[in-house]
ROROVEX-229865 format. One record per residue: residue number from 1; x, y, z of N, C-alpha, C in turn. Coordinates in steps of 0.2 Angstrom, whole numbers, padded with zeros to 4 digits. Example, Ala and Ser with C-alpha at 12.3 -4.5 7.8 and 13.67 -1.06 7.14 Angstrom:
BEGIN
{num = 1 n_east = 0066 n_north = -0028 n_up = 0039 ca_east = 0062 ca_north = -0022 ca_up = 0039 c_east = 0066 c_north = -0016 c_up = 0039} .
{num = 2 n_east = 0064 n_north = -0011 n_up = 0035 ca_east = 0068 ca_north = -0005 ca_up = 0036 c_east = 0064 c_north = 0000 c_up = 0039} .
//
This chain:
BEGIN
{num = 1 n_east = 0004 n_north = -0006 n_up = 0000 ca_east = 0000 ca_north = 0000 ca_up = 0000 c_east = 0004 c_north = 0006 c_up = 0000} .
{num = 2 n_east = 0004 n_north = 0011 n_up = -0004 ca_east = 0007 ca_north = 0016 ca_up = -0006 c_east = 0006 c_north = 0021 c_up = -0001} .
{num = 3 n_east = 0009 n_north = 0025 n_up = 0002 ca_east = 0007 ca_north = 0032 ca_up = 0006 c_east = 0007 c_north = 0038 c_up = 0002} .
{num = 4 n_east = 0000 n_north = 0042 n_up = 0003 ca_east = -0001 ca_north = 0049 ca_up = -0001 c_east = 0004 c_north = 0053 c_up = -0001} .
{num = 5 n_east = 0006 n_north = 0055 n_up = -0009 ca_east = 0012 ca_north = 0061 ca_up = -0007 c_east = 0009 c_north = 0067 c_up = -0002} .
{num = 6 n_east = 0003 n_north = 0068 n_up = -0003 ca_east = 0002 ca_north = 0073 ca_up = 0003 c_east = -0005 c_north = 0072 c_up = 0004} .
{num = 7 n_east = -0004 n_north = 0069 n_up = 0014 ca_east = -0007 ca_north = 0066 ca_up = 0017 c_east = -0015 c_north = 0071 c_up = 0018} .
{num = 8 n_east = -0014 n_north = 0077 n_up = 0018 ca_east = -0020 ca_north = 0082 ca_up = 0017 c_east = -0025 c_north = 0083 c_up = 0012} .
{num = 9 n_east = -0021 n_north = 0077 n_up = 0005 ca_east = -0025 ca_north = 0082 ca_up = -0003 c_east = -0034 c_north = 0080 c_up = 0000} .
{num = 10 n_east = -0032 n_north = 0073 n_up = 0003 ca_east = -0040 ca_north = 0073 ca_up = 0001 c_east = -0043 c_north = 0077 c_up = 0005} .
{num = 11 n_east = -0042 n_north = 0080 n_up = 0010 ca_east = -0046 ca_north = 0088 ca_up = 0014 c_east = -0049 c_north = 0091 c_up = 0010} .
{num = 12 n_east = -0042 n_north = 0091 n_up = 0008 ca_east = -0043 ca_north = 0098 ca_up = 0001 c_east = -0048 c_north = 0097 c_up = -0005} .
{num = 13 n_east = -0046 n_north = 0090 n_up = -0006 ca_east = -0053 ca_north = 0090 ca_up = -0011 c_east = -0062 c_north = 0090 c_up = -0008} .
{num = 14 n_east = -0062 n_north = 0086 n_up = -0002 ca_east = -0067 ca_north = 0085 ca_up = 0002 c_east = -0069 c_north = 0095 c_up = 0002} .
{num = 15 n_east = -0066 n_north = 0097 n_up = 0005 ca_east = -0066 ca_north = 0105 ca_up = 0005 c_east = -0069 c_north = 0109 c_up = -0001} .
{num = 16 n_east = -0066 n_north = 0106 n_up = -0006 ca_east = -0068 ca_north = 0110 ca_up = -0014 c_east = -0075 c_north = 0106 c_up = -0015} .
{num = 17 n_east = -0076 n_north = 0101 n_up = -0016 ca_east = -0081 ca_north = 0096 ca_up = -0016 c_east = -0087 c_north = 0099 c_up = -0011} .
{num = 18 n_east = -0088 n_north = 0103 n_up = -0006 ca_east = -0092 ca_north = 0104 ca_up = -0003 c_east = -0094 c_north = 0112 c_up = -0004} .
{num = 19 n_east = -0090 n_north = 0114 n_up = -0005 ca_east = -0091 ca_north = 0122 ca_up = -0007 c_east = -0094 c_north = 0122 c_up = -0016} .
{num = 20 n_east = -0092 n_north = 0119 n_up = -0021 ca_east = -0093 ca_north = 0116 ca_up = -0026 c_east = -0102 c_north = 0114 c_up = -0025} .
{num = 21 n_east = -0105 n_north = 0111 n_up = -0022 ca_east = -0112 ca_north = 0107 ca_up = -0020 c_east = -0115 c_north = 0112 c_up = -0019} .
{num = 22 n_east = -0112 n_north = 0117 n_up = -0012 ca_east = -0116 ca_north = 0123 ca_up = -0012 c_east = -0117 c_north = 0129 c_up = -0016} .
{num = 23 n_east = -0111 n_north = 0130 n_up = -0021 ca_east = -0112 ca_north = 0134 ca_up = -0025 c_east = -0119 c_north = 0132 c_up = -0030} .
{num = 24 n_east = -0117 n_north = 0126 n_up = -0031 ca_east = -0124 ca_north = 0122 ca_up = -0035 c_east = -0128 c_north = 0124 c_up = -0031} .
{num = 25 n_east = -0132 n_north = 0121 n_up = -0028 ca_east = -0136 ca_north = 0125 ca_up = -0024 c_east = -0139 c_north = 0128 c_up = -0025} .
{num = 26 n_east = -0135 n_north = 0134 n_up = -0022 ca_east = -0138 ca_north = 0140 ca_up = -0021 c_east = -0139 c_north = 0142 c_up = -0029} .
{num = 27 n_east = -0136 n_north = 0140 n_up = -0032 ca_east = -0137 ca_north = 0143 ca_up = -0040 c_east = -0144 c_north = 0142 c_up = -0041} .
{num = 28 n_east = -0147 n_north = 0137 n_up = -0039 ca_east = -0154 ca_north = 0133 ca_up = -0043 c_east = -0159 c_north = 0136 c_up = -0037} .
{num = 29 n_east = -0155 n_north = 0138 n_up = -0032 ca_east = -0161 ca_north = 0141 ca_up = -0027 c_east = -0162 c_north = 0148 c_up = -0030} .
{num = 30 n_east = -0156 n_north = 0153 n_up = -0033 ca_east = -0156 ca_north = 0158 ca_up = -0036 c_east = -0161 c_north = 0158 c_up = -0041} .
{num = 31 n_east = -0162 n_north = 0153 n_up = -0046 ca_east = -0168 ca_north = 0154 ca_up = -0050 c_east = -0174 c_north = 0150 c_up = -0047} .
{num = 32 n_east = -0173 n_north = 0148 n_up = -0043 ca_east = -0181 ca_north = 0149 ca_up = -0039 c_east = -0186 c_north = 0153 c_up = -0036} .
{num = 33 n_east = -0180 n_north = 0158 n_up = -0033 ca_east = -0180 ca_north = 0167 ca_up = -0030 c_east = -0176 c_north = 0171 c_up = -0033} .
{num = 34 n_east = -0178 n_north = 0173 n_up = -0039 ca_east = -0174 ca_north = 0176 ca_up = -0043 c_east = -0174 c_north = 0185 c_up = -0039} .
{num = 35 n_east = -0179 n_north = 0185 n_up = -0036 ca_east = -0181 ca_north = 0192 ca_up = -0032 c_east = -0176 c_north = 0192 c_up = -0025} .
{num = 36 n_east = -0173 n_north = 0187 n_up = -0022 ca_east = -0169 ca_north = 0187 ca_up = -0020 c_east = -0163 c_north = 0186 c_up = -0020} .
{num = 37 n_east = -0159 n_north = 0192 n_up = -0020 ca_east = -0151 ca_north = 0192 ca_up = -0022 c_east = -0146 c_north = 0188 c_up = -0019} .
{num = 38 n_east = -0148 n_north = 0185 n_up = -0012 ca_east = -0146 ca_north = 0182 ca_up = -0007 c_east = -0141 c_north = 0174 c_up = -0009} .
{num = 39 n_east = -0145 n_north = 0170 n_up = -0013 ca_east = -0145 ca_north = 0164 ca_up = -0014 c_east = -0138 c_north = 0166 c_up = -0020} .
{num = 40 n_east = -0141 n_north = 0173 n_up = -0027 ca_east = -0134 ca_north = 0173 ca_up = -0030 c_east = -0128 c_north = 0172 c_up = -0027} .
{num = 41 n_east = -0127 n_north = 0177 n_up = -0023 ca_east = -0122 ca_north = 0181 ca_up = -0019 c_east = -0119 c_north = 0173 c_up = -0015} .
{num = 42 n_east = -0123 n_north = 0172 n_up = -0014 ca_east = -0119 ca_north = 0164 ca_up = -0009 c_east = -0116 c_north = 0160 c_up = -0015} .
{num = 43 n_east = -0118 n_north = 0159 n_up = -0020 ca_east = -0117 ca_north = 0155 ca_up = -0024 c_east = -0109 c_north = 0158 c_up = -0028} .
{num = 44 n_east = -0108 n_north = 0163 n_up = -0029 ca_east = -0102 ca_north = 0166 ca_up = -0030 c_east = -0097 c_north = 0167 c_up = -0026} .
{num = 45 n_east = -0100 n_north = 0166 n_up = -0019 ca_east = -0095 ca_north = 0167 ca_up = -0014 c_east = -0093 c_north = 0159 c_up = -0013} .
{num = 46 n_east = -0096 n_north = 0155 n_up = -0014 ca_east = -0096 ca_north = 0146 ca_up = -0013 c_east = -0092 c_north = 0146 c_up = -0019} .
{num = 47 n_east = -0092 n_north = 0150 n_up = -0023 ca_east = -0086 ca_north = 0148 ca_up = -0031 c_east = -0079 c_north = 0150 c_up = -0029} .
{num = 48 n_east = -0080 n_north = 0155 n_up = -0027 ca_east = -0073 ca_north = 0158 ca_up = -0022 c_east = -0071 c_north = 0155 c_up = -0020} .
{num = 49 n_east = -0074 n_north = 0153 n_up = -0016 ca_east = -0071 ca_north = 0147 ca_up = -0009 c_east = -0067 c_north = 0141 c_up = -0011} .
{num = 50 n_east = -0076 n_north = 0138 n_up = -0016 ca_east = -0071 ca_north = 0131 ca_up = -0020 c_east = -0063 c_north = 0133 c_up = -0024} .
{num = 51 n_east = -0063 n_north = 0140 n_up = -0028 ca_east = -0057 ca_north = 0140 ca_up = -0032 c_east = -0052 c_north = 0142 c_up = -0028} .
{num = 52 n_east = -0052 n_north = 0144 n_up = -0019 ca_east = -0045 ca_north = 0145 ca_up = -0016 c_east = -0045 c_north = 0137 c_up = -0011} .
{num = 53 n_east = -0048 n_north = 0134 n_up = -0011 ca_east = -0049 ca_north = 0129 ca_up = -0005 c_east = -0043 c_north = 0126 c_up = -0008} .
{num = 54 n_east = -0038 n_north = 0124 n_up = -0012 ca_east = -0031 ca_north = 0122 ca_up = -0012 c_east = -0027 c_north = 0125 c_up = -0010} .
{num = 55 n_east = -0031 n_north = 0132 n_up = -0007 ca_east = -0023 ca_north = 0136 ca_up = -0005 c_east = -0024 c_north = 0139 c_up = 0001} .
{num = 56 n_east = -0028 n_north = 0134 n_up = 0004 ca_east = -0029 ca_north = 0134 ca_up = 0013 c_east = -0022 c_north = 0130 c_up = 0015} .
{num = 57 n_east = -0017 n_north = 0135 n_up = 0018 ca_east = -0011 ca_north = 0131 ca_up = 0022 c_east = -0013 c_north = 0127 c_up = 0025} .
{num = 58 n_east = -0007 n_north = 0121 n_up = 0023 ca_east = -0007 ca_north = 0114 ca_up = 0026 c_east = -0008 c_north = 0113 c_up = 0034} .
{num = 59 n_east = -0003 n_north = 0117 n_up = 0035 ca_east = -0007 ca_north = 0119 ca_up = 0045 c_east = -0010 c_north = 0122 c_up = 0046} .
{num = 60 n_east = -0015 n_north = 0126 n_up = 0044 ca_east = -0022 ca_north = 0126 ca_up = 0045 c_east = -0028 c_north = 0121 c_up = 0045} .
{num = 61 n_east = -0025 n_north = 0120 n_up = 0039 ca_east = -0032 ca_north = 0112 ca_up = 0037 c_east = -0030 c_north = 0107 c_up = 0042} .
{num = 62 n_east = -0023 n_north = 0105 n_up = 0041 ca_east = -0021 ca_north = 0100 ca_up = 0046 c_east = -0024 c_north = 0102 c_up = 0054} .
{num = 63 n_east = -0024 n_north = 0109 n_up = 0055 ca_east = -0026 ca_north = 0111 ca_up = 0062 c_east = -0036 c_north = 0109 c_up = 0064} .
{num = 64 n_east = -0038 n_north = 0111 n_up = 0058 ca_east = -0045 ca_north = 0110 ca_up = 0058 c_east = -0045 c_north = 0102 c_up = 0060} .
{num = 65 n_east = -0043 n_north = 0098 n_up = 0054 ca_east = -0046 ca_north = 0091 ca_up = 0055 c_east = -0044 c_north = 0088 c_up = 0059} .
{num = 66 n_east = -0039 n_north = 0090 n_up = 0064 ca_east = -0037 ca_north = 0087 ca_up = 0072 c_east = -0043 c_north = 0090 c_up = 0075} .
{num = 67 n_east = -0045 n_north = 0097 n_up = 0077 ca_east = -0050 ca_north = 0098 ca_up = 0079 c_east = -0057 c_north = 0095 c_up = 0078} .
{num = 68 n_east = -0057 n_north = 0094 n_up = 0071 ca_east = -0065 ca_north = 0090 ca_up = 0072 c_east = -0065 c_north = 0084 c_up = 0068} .
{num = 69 n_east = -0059 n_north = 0078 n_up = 0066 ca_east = -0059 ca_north = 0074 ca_up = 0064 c_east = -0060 c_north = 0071 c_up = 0058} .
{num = 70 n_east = -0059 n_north = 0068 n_up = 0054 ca_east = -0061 ca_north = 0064 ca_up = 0048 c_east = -0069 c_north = 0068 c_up = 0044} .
{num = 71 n_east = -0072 n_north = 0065 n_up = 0048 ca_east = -0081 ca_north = 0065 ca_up = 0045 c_east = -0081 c_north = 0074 c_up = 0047} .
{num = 72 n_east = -0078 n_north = 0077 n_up = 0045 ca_east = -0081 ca_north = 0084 ca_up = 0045 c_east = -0085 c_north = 0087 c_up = 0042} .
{num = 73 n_east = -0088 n_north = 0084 n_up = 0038 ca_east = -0093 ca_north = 0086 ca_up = 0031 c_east = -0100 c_north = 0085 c_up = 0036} .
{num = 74 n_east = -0100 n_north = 0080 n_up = 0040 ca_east = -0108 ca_north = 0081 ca_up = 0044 c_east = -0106 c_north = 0085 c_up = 0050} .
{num = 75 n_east = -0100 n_north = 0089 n_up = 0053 ca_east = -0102 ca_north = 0092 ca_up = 0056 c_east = -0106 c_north = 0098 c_up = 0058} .
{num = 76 n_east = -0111 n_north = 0098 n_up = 0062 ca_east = -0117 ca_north = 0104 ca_up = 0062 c_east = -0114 c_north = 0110 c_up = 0061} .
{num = 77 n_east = -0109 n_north = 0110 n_up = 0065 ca_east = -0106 ca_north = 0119 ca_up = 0066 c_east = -0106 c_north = 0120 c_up = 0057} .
{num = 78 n_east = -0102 n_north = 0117 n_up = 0055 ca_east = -0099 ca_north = 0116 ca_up = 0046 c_east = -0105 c_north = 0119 c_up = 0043} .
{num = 79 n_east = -0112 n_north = 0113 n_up = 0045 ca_east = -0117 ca_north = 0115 ca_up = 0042 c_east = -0121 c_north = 0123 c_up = 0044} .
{num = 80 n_east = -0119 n_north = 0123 n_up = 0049 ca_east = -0123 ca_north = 0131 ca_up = 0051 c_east = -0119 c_north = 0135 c_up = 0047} .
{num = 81 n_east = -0111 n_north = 0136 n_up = 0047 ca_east = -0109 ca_north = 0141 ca_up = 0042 c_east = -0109 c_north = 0139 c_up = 0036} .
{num = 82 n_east = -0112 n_north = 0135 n_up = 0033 ca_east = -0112 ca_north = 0135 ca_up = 0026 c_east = -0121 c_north = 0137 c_up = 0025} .
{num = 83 n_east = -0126 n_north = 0137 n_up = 0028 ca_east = -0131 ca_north = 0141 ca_up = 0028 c_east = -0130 c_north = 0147 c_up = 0029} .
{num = 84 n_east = -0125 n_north = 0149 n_up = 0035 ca_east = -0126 ca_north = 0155 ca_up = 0035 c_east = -0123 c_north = 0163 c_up = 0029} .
{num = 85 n_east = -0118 n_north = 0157 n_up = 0024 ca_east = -0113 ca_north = 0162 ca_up = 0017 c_east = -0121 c_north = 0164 c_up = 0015} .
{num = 86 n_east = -0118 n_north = 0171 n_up = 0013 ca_east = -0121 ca_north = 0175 ca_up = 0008 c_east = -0128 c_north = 0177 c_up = 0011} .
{num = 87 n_east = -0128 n_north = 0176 n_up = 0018 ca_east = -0134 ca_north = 0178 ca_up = 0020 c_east = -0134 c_north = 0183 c_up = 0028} .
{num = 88 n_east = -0128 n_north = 0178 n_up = 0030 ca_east = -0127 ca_north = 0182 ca_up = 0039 c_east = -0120 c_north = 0184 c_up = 0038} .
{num = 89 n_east = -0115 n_north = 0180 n_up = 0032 ca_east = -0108 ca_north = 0181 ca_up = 0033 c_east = -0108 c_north = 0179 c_up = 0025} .
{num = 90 n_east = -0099 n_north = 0181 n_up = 0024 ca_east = -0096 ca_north = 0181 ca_up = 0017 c_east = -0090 c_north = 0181 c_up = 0021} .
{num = 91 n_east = -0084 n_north = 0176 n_up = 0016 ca_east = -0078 ca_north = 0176 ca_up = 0017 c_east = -0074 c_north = 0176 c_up = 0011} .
{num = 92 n_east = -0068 n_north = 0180 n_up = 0011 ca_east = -0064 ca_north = 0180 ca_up = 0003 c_east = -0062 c_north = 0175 c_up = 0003} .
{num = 93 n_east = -0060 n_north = 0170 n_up = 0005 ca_east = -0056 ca_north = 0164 ca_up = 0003 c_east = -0057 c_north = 0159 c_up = 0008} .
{num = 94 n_east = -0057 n_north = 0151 n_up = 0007 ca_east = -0056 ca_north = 0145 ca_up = 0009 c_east = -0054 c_north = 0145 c_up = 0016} .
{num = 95 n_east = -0049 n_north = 0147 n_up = 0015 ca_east = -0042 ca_north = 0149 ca_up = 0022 c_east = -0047 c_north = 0152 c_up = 0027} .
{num = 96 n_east = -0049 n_north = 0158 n_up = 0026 ca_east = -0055 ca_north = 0162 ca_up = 0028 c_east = -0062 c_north = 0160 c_up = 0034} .
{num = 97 n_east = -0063 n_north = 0154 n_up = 0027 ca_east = -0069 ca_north = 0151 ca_up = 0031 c_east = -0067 c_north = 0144 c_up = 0036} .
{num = 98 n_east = -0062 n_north = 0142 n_up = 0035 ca_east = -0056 ca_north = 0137 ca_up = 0039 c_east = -0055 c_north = 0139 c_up = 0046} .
{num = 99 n_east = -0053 n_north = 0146 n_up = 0045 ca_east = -0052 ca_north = 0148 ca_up = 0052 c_east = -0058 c_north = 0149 c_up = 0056} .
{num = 100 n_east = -0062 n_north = 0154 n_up = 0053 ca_east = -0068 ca_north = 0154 ca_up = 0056 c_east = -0070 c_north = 0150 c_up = 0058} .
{num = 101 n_east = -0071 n_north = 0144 n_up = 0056 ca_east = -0075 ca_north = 0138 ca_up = 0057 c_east = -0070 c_north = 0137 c_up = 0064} .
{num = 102 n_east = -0064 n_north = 0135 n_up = 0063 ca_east = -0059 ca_north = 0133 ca_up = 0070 c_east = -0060 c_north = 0138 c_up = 0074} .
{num = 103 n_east = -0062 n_north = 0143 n_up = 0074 ca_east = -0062 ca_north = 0146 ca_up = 0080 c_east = -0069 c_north = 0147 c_up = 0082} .
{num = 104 n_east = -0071 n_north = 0145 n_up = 0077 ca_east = -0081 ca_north = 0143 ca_up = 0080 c_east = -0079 c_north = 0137 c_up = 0086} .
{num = 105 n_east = -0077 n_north = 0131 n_up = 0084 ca_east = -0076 ca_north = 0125 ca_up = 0088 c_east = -0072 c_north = 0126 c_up = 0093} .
{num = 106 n_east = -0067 n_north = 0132 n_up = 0092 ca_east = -0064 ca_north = 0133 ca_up = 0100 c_east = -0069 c_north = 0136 c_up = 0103} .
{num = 107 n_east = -0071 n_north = 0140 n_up = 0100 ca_east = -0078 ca_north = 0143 ca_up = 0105 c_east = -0083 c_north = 0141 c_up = 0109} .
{num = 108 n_east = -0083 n_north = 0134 n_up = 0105 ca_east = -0088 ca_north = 0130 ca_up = 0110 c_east = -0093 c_north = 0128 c_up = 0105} .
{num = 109 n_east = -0096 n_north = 0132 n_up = 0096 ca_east = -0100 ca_north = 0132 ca_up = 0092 c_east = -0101 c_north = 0129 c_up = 0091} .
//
């Protein structure tokens, strides 16, 4: 059995992968409420995300998935800030929303 030349890629793709869905998302929710701007707005912020989420430093990402382990993808917290882009919050980059999230979970979130 071979070992991953870098033991983080799949975070990273897990990461793109989930900001990627909700760009979808929101896109299809956008033309369902075309009246509200909100669902765009999240949707191009979700594309943002997905195109920097390789360029979340490895010690960050490695920091998050020690904090909340493997299966991060059904973490609640994760899910509450991924409802709340484009609505309560927007972040310019991957990195951005990384932290935030770790520092939500240090908080107790």
């Amino acid at each position: 059995m071979s070992t991953p030349s870098n033991p983080l890629a799949a975070y990273f793709s897990t990461l793109q992968e989930i900001f990627q869905e909700q760009a979808r998302w929101r896109s299809e929710k956008a033309k369902e409420y075309p009246d509200d701007v909100r669902n765009q707005d999240a949707a191009n912020i979700f594309d943002r995300l997905a195109a920097t989420a390789e360029k979340v430093p490895p010690d960050v990402l490695a920091a998050f998935v020690e904090l909340v382990g493997d299966e991060f993808r059904e973490l609640e917290a994760l899910q509450e800030m991924l409802r709340q882009v484009g609505f309560v919050s927007t972040y310019d980059t991957a990195e951005d929303f990384v932290r935030a999230l770790i520092a939500n979970r240090k908080a107790g979130a």
